[in-house]
C-alpha positions as CSV (number, residue, x, y, z in Angstrom):
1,X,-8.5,34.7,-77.7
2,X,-7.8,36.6,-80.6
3,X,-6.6,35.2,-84.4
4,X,-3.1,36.3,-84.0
5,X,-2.5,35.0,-80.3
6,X,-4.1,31.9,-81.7
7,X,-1.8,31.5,-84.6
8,X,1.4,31.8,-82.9
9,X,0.4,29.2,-80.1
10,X,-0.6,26.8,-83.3
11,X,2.7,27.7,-84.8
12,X,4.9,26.9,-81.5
13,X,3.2,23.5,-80.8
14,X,3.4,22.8,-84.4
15,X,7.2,23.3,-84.0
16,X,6.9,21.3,-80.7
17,X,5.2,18.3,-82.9
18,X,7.5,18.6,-85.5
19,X,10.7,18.1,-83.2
20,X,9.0,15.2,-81.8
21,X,8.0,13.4,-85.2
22,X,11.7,14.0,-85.6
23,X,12.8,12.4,-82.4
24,X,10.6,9.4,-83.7
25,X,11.8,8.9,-87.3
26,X,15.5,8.8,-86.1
27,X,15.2,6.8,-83.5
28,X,13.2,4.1,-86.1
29,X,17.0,3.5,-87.6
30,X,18.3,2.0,-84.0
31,X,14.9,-0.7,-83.9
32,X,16.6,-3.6,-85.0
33,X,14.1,-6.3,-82.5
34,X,12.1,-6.3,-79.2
35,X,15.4,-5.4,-76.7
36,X,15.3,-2.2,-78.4
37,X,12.0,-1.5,-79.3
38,X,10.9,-1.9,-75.1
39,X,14.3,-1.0,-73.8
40,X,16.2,1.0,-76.4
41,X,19.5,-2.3,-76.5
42,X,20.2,-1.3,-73.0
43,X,22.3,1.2,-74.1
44,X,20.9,4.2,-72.7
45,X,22.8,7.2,-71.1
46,X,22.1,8.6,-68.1
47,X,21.4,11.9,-68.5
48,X,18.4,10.6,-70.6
49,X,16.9,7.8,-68.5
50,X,17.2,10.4,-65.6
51,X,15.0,12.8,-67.3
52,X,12.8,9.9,-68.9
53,X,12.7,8.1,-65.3
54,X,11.4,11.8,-63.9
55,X,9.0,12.9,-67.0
56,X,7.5,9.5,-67.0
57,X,6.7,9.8,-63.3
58,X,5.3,12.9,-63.1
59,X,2.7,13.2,-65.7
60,X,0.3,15.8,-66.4
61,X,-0.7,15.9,-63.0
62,X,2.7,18.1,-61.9
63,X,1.6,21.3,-64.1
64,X,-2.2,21.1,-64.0
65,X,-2.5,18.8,-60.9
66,X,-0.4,20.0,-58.5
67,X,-0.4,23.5,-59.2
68,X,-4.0,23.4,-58.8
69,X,-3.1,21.6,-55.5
70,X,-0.9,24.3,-54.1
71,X,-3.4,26.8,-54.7
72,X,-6.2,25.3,-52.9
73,X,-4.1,23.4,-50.0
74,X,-1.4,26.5,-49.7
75,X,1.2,25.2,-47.6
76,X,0.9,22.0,-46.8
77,X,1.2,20.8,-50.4
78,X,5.1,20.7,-50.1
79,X,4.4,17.8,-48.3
80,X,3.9,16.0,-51.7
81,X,7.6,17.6,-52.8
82,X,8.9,15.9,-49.8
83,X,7.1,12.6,-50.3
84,X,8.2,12.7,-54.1
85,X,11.6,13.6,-53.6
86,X,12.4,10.7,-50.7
87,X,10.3,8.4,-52.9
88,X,13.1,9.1,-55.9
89,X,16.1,9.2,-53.6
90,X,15.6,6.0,-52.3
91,X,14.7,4.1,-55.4
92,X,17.7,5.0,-57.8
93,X,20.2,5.5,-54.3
94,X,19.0,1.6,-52.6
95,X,16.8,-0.4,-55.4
96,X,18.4,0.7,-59.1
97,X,21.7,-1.0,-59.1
98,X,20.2,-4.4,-57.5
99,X,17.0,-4.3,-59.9
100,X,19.9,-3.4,-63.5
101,X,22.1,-6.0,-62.0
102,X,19.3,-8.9,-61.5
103,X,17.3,-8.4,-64.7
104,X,20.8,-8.1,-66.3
105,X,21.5,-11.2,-65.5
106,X,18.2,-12.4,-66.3
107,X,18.0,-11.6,-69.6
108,X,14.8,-9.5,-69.0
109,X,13.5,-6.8,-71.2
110,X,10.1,-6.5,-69.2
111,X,8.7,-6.2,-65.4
112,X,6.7,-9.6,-66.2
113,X,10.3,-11.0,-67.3
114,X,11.8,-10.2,-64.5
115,X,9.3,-11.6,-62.0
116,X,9.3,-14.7,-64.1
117,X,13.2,-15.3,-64.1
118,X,13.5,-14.2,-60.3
119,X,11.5,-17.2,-58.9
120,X,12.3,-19.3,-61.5
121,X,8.9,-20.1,-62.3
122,X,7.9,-23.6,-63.8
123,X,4.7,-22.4,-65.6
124,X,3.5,-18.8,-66.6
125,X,0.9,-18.0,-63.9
126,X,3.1,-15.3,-62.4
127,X,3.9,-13.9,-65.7
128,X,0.5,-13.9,-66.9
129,X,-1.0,-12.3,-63.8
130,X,1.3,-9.9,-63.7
131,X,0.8,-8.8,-67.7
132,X,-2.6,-8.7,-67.1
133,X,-2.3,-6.5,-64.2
134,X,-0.2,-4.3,-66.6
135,X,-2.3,-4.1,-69.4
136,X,-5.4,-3.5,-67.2
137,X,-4.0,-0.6,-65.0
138,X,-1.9,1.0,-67.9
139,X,-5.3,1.3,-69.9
140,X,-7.0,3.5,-67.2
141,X,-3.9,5.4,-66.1
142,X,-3.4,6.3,-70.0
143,X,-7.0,7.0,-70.2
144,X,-6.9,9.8,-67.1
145,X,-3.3,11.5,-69.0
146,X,-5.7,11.5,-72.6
147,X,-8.3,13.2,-70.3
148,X,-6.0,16.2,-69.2
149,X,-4.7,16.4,-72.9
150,X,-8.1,17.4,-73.5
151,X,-8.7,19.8,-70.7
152,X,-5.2,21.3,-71.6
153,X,-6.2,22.0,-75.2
154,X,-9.4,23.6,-73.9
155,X,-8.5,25.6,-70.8
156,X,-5.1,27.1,-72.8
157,X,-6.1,27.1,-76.5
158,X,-9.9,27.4,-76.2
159,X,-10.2,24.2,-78.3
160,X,-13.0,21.8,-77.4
161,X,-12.2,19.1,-74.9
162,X,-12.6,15.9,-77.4
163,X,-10.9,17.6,-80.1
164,X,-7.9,18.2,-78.1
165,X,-7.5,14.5,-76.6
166,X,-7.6,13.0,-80.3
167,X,-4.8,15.4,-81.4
168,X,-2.7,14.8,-78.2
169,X,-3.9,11.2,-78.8
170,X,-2.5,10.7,-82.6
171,X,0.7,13.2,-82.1
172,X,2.1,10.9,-79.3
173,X,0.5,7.5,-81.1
174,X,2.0,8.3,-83.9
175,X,6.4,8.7,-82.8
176,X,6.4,5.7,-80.8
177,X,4.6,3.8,-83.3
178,X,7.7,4.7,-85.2
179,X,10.2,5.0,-83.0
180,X,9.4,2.9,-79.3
181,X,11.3,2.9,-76.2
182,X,13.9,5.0,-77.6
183,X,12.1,7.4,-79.4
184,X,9.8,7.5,-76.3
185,X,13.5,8.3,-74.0
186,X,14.7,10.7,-76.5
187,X,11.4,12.6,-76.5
188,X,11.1,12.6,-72.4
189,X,14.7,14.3,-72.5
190,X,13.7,17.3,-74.6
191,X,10.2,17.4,-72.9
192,X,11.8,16.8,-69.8
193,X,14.0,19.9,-70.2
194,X,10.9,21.8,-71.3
195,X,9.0,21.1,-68.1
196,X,12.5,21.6,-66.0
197,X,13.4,25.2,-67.6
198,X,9.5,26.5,-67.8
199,X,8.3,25.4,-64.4
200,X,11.6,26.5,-62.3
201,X,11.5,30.2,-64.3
202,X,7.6,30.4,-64.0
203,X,7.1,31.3,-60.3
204,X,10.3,33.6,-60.5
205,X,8.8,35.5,-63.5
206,X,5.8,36.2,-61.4
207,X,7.1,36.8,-58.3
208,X,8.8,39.7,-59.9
209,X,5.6,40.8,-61.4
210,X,3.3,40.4,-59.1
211,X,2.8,43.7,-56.2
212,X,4.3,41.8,-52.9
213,X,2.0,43.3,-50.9
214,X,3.3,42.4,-47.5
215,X,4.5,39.1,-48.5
216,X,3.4,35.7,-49.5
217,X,2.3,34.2,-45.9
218,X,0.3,37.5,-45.2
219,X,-1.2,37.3,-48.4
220,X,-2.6,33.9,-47.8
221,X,-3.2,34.4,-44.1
222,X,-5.8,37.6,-45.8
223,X,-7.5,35.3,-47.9
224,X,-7.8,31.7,-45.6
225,X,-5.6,31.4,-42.7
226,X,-5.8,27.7,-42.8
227,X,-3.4,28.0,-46.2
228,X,-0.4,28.7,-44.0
229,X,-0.8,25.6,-41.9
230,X,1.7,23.2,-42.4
231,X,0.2,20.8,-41.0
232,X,-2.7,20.8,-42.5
233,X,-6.0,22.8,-43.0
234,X,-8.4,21.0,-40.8
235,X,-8.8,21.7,-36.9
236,X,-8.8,17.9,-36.4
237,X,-5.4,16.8,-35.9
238,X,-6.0,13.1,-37.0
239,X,-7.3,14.5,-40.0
240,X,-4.1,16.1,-40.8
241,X,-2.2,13.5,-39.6
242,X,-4.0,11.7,-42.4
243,X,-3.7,14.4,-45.2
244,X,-0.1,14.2,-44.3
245,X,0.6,10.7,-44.9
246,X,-1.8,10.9,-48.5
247,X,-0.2,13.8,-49.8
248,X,3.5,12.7,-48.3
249,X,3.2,8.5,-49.3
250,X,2.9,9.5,-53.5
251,X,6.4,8.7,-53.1
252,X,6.2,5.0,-53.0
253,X,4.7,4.8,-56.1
254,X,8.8,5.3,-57.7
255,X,9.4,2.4,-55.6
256,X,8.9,0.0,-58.1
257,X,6.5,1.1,-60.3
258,X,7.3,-0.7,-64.2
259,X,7.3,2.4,-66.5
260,X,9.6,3.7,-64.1
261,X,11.7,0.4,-63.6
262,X,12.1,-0.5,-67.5
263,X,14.3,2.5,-67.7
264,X,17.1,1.1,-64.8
265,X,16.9,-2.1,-67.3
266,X,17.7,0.1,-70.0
267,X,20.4,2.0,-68.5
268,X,23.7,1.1,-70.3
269,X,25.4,0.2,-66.6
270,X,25.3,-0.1,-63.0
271,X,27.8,3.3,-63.0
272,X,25.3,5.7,-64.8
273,X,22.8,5.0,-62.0
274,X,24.9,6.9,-59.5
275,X,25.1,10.0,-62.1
276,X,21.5,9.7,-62.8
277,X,20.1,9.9,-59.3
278,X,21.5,13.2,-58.7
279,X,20.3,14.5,-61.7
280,X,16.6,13.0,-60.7
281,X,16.6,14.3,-57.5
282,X,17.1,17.7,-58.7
283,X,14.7,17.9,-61.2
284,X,11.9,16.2,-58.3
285,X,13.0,18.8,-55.9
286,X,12.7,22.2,-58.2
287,X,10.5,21.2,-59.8
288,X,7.6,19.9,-57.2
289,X,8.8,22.5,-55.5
290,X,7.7,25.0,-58.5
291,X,4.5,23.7,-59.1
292,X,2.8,24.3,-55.9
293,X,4.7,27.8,-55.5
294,X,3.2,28.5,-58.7
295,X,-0.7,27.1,-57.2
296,X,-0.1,29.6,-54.4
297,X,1.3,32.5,-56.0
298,X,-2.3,31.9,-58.0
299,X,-4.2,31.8,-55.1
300,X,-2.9,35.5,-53.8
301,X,-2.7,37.5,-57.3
302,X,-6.2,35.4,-58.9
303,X,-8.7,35.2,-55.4
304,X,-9.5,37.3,-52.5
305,X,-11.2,36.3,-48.8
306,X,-14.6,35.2,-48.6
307,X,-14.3,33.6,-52.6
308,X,-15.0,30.3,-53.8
309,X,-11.4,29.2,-55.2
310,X,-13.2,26.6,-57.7
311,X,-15.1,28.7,-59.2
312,X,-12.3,31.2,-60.2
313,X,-9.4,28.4,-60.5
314,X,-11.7,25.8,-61.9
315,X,-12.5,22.3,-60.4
316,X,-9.9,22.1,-57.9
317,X,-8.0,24.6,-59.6
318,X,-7.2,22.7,-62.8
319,X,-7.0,26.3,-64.7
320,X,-4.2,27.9,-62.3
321,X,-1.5,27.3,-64.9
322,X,-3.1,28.6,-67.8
323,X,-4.3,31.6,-65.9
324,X,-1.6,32.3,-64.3
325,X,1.0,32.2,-67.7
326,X,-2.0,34.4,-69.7
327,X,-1.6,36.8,-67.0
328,X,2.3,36.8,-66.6
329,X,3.7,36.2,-69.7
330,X,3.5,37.0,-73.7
331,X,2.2,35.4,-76.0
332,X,5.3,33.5,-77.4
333,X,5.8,32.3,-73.9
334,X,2.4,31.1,-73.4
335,X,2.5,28.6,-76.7
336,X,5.7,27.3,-75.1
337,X,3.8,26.8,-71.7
338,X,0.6,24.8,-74.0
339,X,4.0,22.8,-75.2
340,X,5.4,22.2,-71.8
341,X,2.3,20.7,-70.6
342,X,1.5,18.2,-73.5
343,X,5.1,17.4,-72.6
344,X,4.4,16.5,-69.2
345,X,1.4,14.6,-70.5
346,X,3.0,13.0,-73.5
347,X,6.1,11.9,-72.0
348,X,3.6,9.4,-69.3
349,X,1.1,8.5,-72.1
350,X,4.1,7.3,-74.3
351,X,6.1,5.2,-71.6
352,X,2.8,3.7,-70.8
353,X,1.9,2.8,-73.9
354,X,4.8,0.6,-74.5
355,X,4.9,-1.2,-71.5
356,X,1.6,-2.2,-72.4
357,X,2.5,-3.1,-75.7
358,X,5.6,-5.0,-73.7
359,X,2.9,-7.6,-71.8
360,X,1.1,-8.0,-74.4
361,X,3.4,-9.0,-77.2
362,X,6.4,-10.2,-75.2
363,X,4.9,-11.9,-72.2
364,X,1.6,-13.2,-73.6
365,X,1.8,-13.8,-77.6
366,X,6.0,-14.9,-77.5
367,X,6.5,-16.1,-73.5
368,X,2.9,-17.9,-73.2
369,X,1.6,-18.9,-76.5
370,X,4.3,-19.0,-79.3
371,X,7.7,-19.3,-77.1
372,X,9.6,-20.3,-80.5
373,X,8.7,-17.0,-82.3
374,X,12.1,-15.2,-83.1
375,X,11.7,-11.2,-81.8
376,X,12.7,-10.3,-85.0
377,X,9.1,-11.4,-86.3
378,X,7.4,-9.6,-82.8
379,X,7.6,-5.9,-84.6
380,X,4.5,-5.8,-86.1
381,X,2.4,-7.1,-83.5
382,X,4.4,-5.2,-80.9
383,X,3.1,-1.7,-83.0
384,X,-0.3,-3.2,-82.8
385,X,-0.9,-4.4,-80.0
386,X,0.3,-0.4,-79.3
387,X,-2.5,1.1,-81.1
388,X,-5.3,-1.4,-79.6
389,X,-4.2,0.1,-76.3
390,X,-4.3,3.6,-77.1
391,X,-7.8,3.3,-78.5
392,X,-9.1,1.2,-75.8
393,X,-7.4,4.2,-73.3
394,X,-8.9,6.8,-75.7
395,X,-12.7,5.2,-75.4
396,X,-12.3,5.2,-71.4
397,X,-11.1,8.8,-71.5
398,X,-14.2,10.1,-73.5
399,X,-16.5,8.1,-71.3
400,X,-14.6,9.2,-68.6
401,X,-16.1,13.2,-69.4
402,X,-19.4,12.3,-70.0
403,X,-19.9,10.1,-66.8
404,X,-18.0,12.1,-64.3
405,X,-17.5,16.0,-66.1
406,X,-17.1,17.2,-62.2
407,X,-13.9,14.8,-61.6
408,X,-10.9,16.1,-60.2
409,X,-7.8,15.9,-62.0
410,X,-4.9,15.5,-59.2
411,X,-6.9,12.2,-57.6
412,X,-8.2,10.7,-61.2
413,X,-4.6,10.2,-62.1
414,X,-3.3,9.2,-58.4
415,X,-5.9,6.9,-58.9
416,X,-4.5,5.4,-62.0
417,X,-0.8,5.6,-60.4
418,X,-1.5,4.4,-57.2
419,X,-3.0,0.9,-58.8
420,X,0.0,0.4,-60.8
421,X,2.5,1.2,-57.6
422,X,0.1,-0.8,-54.8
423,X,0.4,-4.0,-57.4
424,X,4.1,-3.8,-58.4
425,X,5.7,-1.8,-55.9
426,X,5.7,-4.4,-52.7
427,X,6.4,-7.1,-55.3
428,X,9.5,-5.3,-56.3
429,X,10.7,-4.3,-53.1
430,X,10.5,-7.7,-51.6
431,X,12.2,-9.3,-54.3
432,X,15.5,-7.1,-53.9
433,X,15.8,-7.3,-50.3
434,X,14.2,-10.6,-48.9
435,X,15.4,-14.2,-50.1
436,X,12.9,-15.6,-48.5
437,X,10.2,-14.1,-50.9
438,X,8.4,-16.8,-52.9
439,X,6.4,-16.9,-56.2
440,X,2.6,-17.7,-54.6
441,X,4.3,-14.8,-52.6
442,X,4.3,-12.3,-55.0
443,X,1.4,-13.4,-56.4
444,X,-0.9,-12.8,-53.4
445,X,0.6,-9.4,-53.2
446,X,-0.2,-8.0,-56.5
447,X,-4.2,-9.3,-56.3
448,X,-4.1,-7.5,-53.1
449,X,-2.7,-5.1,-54.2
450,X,-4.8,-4.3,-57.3
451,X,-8.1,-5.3,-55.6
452,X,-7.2,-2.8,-52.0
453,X,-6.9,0.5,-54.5
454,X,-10.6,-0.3,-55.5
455,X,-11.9,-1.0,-52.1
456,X,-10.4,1.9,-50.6
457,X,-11.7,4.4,-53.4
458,X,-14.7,2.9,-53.3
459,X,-15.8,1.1,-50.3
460,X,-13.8,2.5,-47.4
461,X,-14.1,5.8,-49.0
462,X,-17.9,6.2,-48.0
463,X,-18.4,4.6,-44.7
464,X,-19.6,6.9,-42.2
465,X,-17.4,8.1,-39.5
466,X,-14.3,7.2,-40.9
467,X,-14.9,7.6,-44.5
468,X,-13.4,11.3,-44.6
469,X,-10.2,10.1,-43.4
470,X,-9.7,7.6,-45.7
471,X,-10.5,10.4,-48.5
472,X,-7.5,12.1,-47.2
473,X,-5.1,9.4,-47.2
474,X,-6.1,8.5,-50.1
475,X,-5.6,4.9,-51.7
476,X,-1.6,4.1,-52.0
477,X,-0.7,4.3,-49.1
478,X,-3.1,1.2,-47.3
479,X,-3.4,-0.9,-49.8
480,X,1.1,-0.5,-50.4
481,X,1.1,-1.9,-46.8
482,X,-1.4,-4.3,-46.8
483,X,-0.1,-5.8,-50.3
484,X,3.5,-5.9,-48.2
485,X,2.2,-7.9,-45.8
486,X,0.1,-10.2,-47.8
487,X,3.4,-11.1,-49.9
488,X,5.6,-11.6,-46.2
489,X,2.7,-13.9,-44.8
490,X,1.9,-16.0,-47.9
491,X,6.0,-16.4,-48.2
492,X,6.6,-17.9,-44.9
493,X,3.7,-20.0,-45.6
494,X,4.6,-21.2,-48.9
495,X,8.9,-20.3,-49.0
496,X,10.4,-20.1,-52.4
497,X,12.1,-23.1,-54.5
498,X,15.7,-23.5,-53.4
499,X,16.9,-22.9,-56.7
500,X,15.6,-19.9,-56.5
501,X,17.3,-18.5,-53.8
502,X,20.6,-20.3,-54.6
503,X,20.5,-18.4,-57.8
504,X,19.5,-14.9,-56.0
505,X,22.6,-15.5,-53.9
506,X,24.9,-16.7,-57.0
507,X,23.8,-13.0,-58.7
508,X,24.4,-11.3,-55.4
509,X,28.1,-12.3,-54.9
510,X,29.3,-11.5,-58.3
């Protein structure tokens, strides 16, 4: 990379930061206590949760993960566009207005709150668990978006790894210590738009660049006929049956999942749900639908038959995007793309951060220890409790590269999202639609739900036979099931308090 190229890209992310730092010094002036430091007051719009609902759930893993995915799967990677997008429809069209309406009515300004008030719990076992859970999962799902901050900076700018997770690191430490949940929403809307405009226009700009040859299908079909297949690569049909269902079952993790959830709560009312989920689906569709056309597009113009696609795309094709924008675009645009991915990055890492801070603060130091503390006096602890999570996160990350410097991006954050969306998601789900859901419940589901995701990577993962198939359906979607029925089980064992479920039924009929 020559000095000039290098200066502009510096310039354009530095404009990128500034706009951000921005974002976070104005929204300081709306922090008034802990309602609108973790949910911006409830007064949030919804073109804005919409887009912070969608950057929050997508990550880093959309521009380096799954465009890396689409060059190496081909095909049958859309099947994580279709998983994603039925996954989003059916959360904000079936589960939004019930989850805004009952935490309303609670009073809650935190998952933990929620689950508390919902069962009317008598002690804080159920709160505690479920903060812990939080704080535990959030750490290492943080730590995998600080990890691809660092392989952005290094695959795009040229800048070593560890330097470029400790700038990503203080830019996005430093606006939501400032500016919390809303500064965090504000700044998912602008990056939001970024990823939205640059990864719809992308794979047009290079389509029209690119020699057609005979056409995309032929093109893949010349370099691995198995990219075409729909259905999956593999000759074994229960394997693809099983790639299927991993790639497709992503989805559930919007199905409950908190940093996703805290943003219905903060939605000003039940009527700008029904704007926002059009507006969600339509940025999951595009684009999903972008990034893997931009992964195969990669894999025609960047490889050729016979080739091994990591060792030109990088470890399962982490560099596509950067490749593929060096090759296609100018300079100027390039910076922009560097700015679109921290977005993508920055926009999980900061949602995540604060709902940390949120169990930690709210439902262990105020709810469990000090419950007569005024919120007015949680700020301060609230910002540091912020900052001993983002180191802790930071550590992991760094550890994470020296341990493990042949991981693959797309499943090391899966991993991190499918332990926070096997714990919470059945939990959630249960408690909208089933009265007879009970506290010991809910809490059988979440420690199976945390503890399945670790015996599935790990255990199930490696036995012989039948090992390989559980690599390709990966973790969520067996341990979302078995967590399910864990919670039905234990429930019509142990059935809820009858205040419980007269008060569910009170909310309900209003």
């Amino acid at each position: 990379m020559d000095d000039q190229n290098f200066i502009i890209k510096i310039g354009v992310l530095a404009a990128y930061v500034g706009v951000l730092f921005l974002i976070g010094i104005i929204a300081s002036r709306r922090i008034k206590g802990m309602s609108d430091y973790y949910v911006g007051g409830k007064k949030m719009g919804f073109w804005a949760v919409a887009f912070s609902a969608r950057a929050t759930g997508e990550s880093g893993w959309l521009l380096i993960g799954l465009t890396g995915m689409g060059a190496m799967a081909g095909y049958s990677s859309y099947w994580v566009v279709i998983g994603e997008l039925l996954g989003v429809i059916v959360s904000w069209q079936f589960m939004a207005k019930r989850f805004k309406k009952r935490s309303d009515s609670y009073g809650a300004i935190t998952v933990p709150d929620y689950l508390h008030s919902h069962f009317k719990s008598t002690s804080n076992t159920l709160r505690t668990i479920a903060a812990s859970s939080l704080v535990v999962l959030i750490v290492i799902y943080v730590a995998s978006q600080i990890d691809v901050t660092g392989i952005a900076f290094e695959s795009m700018l040229g800048i070593d790894y560890r330097l470029g997770a400790l700038i990503g690191f203080f830019i996005v430490l430093t606006y939501i210590f400032v500016g919390g949940f809303v500064a965090a929403v504000w700044s998912d809307l602008f990056q939001g738009l970024l990823m939205f405009l640059g990864l719809v226009l992308l794979p047009i700009v290079v389509w029209f660049s690119m020699d057609h040859g005979a056409g995309v299908t032929a093109g893949l079909n010349a370099i691995d006929p198995t990219l075409t297949q729909v259905m999956g690569q593999s000759t074994n049909p229960w394997m693809n049956l099983f790639t299927i269902l991993g790639f497709s079952m992503i989805g559930l993790g919007f199905l409950g999942s908190p940093q996703v959830y805290v943003r219905f709560m903060s939605i000003k009312d039940e009527s700008e749900i029904d704007k926002g989920k059009w507006v969600a689906a339509a940025f999951t569709l595009l684009t999903d639908a972008a990034a893997v056309t931009i992964g195969i597009l990669a894999r025609i113009y960047f490889t050729e038959n016979g080739q091994d696609p990591e060792a030109v795309l990088g470890n399962n094709g982490e560099n596509v995007l950067s490749m593929i924008t060096e090759s296609f675009l100018p300079t100027i645009l390039v910076a922009v793309f560097i700015a679109i991915v921290l977005s993508a990055i920055m926009s999980t890492i900061d949602s995540l951060l604060i709902l940390a801070s949120s169990a930690i603060t709210r439902d262990f130091y105020q709810k469990t220890f000090r419950p007569h503390i005024k919120d007015e006096a949680l700020t301060k602890i609230s910002r540091i409790s912020t900052i001993i999570m983002a180191f802790t996160a930071l550590i992991i990350a760094i550890v994470m590269d020296y341990v493990s410097p042949g991981r693959q991006i797309f499943w090391v954050i899966i991993f991190g999202w499918s332990g926070i969306a096997a714990t919470f998601c059945p939990v959630i789900i249960l408690t909208l639609f089933w009265k007879g859901f009970s506290e010991r419940g809910a809490i059988a589901s979440m420690f199976t739900g945390f503890f399945c995701v670790g015996l599935f990577n790990f255990v199930f993962k490696d036995l012989p036979d039948v090992g390989e198939y559980f690599v390709a359906l990966d973790v969520l979607a067996p341990s979302f099931a078995i967590a399910m029925l864990v919670g039905y089980i234990v429930s019509k064992i142990c059935p809820p308090r009858a205040e419980a479920v007269e008060m569910i039924e009170e909310i309900d009929a209003q």
